[in-house]
N, C-alpha and C positions, 0 to 999 in steps of 0.2 A: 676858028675852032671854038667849037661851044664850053664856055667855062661853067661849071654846074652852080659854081658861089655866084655868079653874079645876079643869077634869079631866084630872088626871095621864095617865089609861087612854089617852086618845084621843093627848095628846103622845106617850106610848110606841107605841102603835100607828101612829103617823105617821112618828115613825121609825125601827119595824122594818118599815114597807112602803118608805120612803126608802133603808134598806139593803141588802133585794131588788131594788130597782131601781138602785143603784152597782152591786151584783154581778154585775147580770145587763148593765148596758154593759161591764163589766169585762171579760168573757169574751166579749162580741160586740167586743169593740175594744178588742183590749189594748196596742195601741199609745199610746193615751189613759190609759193607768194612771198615777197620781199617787200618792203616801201620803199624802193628804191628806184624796183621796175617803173612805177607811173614816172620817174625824173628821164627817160632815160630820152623820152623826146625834146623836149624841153633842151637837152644836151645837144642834140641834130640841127634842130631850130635856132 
């Protein structure tokens, strides 16, 4: 059975596609901007 924790690659790629998608509500609704959103990959990783 494939365990999703046990590969680094896929965590990283989960959350640089996590932080394509902050950025990109960032800039369609920036009235919704937080400092908080950029951590939230960081939090996945």
């Amino acid at each position: 059975m494939f365990d999703f924790f046990e590969q680094p690659y896929t965590l990283i790629g989960a959350a640089v596609l996590l932080l394509f998608g902050i950025l990109t509500f960032r800039s369609v609704v920036p009235e919704k901007r937080h400092w908080w959103q950029l951590l939230l990959p960081v939090f996945v990783a």
